[in-house]
C-alpha positions as CSV (number, residue, x, y, z in Angstrom):
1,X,-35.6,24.9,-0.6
2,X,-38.8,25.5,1.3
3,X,-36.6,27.1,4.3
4,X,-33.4,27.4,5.6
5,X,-32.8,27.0,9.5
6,X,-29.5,27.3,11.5
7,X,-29.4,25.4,14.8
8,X,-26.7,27.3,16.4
9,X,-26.7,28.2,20.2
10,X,-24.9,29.5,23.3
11,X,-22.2,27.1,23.4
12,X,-20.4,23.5,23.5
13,X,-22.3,20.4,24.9
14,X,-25.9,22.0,25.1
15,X,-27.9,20.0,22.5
16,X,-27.8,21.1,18.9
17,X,-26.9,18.2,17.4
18,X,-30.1,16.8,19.3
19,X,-32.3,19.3,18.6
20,X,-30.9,19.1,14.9
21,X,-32.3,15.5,15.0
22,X,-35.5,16.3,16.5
23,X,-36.0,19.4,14.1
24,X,-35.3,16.7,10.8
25,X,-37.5,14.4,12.0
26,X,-40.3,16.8,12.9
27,X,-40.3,18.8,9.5
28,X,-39.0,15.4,7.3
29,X,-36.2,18.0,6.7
30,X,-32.4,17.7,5.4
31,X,-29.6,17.9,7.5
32,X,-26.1,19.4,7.3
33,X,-23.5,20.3,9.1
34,X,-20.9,21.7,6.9
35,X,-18.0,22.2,9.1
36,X,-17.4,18.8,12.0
37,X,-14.4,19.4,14.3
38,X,-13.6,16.1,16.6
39,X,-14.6,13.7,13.8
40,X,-12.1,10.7,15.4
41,X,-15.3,9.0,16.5
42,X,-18.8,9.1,15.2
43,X,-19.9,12.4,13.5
44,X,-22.5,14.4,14.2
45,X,-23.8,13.3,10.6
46,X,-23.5,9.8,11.2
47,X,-25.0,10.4,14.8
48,X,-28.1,12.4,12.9
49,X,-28.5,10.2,10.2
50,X,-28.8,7.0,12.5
51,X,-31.3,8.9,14.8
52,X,-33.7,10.4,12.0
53,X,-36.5,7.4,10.7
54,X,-38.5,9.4,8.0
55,X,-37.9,8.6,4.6
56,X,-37.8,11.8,2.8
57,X,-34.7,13.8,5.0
58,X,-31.7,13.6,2.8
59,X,-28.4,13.9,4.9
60,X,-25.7,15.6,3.3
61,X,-22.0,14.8,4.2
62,X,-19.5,18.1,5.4
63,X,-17.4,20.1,3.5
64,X,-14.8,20.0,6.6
65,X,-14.4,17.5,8.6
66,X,-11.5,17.4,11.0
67,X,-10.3,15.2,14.0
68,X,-9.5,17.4,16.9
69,X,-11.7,18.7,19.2
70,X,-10.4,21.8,19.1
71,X,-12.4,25.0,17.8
72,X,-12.7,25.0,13.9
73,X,-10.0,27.5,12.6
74,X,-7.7,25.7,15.2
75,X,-8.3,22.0,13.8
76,X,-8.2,23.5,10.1
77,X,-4.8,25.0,10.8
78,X,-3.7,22.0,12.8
79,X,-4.2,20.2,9.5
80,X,-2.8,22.7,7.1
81,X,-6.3,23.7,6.1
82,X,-7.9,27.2,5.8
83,X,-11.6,27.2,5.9
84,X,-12.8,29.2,3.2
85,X,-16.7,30.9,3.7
86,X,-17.1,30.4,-0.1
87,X,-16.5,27.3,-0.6
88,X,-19.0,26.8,2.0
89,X,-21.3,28.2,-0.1
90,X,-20.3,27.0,-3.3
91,X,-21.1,23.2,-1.6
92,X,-24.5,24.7,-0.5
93,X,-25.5,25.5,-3.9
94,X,-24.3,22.0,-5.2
95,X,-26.5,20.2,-2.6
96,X,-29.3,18.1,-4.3
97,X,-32.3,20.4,-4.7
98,X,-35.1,19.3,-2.5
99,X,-38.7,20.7,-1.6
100,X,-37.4,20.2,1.9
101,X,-36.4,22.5,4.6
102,X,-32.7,22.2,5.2
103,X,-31.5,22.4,8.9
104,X,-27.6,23.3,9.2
105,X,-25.8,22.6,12.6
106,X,-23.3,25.2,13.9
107,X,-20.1,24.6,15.0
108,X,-20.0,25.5,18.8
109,X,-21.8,28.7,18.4
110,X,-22.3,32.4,16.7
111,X,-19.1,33.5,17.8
112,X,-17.0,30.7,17.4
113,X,-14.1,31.6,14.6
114,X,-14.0,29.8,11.0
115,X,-11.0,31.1,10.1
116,X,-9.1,33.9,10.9
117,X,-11.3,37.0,10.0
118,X,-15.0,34.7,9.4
119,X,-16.8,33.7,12.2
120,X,-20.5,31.2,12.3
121,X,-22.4,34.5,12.6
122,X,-21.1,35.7,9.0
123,X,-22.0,32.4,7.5
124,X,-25.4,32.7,8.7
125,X,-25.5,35.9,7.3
126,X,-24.1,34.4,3.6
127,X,-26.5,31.4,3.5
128,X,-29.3,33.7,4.2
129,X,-30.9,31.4,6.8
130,X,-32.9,32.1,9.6
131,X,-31.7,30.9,12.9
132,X,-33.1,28.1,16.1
133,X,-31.2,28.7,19.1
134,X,-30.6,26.3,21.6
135,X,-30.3,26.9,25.5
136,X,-29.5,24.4,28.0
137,X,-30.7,24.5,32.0
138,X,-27.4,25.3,33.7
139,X,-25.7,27.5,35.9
140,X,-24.5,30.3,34.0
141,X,-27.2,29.6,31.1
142,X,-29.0,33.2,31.1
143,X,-25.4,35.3,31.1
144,X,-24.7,32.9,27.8
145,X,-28.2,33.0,26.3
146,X,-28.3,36.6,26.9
147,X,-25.3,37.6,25.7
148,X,-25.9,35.0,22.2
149,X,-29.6,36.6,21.6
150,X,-27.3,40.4,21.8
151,X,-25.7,39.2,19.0
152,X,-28.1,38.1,17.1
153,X,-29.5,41.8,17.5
154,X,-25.9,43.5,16.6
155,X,-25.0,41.0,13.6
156,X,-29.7,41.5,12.0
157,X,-29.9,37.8,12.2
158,X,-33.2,36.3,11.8
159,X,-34.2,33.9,15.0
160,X,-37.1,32.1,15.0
161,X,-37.0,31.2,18.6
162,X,-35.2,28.9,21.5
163,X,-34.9,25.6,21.8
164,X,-34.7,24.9,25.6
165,X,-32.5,22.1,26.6
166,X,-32.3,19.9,30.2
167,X,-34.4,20.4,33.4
168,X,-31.5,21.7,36.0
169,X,-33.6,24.9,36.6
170,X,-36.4,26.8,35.0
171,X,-34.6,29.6,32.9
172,X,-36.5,29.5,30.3
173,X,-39.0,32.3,30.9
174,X,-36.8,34.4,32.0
175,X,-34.5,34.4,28.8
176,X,-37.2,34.8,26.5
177,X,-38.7,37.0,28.1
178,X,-35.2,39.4,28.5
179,X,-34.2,38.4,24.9
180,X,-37.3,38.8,23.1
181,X,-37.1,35.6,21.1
182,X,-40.1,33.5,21.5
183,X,-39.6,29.7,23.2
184,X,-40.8,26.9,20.3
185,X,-40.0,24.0,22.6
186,X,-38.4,22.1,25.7
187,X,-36.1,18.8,25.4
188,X,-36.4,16.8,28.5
189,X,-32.9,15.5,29.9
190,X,-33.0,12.1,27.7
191,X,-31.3,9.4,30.0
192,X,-31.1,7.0,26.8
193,X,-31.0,8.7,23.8
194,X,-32.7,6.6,21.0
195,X,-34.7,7.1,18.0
196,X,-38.2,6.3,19.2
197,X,-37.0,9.4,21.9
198,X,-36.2,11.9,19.4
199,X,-39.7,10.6,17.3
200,X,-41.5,11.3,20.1
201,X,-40.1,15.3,20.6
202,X,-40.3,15.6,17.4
203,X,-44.0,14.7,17.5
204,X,-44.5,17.4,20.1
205,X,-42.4,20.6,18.7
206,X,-44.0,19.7,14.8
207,X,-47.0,22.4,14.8
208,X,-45.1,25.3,17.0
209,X,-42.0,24.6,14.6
210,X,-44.6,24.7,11.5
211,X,-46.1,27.9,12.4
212,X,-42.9,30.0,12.7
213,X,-41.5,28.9,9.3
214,X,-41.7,31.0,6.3
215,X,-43.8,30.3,3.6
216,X,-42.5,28.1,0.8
217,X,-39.5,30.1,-1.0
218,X,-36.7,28.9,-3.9
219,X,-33.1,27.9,-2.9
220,X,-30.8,30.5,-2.7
């Protein structure tokens, strides 16, 4: 794989599976999300795969996929399932080798629990990837963004940058400023959501997202 980013961020509800899409199409990337929680409806996958109109992004189905809503380890044990970290990884090193980057969608955030003992912040750490976060514009944004980007410190985690997400207030500055992670783009609030939308953000975070990646590097 050429590189290996993690769209996690500071919560529920704030984007990442948007920014996921707009990061595909910008860098003709893969996509996965290995671990979907509230999967009654249309997945994230099926939401990313219908959004993304480049030719070359392979998207590559979960390892768990579960129906409530709930956080992972909670729908895993609801359905007599334990996720395991290493079987995770096991499916990561089965995926179909590309010269593509491969962007991986969190689960609700760096914190949130895969099992028991594992949380996303250790599998970050066991895939070796670096890591986008992704802020939305909201009251209460900077105590979360903050308080993610101090993890990121404690657990050594690689971050590229934010994503910043919404219009309700400019925050932006201020939490890259306090966290010392660099801002590589701004969503607008989309009203309709639709692929010519995420094309057209995609056109406009391409070169910032280009110059923060890694040079070229072999899976694993």
């Amino acid at each position: 794989m050429k590189s290996v980013i993690f769209v996690s961020g500071i919560g529920t509800g704030i984007g990442k599976t948007v920014v996921s899409a707009i990061l595909t199409e910008a860098l003709e990337a893969d996509y996965w999300k290995p671990v979907q929680a509230g999967a009654a409806g249309e997945t994230d996958t099926e939401w990313v795969r219908n959004m993304v109109t480049n030719r070359k992004s392979v998207i590559h189905p979960e390892v768990y996929k579960f129906k409530s809503q709930a956080p992972p380890h909670i729908a895993a044990r609801e359905e007599g399932v334990k996720i395991s970290m290493e079987k995770i990884f096991a499916a990561y090193c089965l995926l179909p080798s590309t010269n593509n980057t491969l962007i991986i969608e969190d689960a609700g955030g760096l914190h949130v629990p895969l099992n028991d003992v594992e949380f996303v912040s250790d599998l970050i750490r066991v895939l070796n990837a670096r890591v986008i976060l992704v802020s939305r514009n909201y009251p209460g944004s900077i105590n979360h963004s903050l308080l993610t980007s101090k993890v990121c410190r404690q657990k050594n985690l690689r971050v590229l940058g934010w994503m910043f997400n919404d219009k309700y207030l400019d925050y932006e500055n201020d939490i890259t400023r306090w966290s010392g992670f660099p801002k590589l783009g701004s969503i607008p609030k989309f009203e309709n959501i639709s692929k010519d939308a995420i094309a057209e953000a995609a056109s406009n975070i391409k070169e910032t997202i280009l110059q923060v990646l890694p040079p070229r590097h072999a899976k694993g």
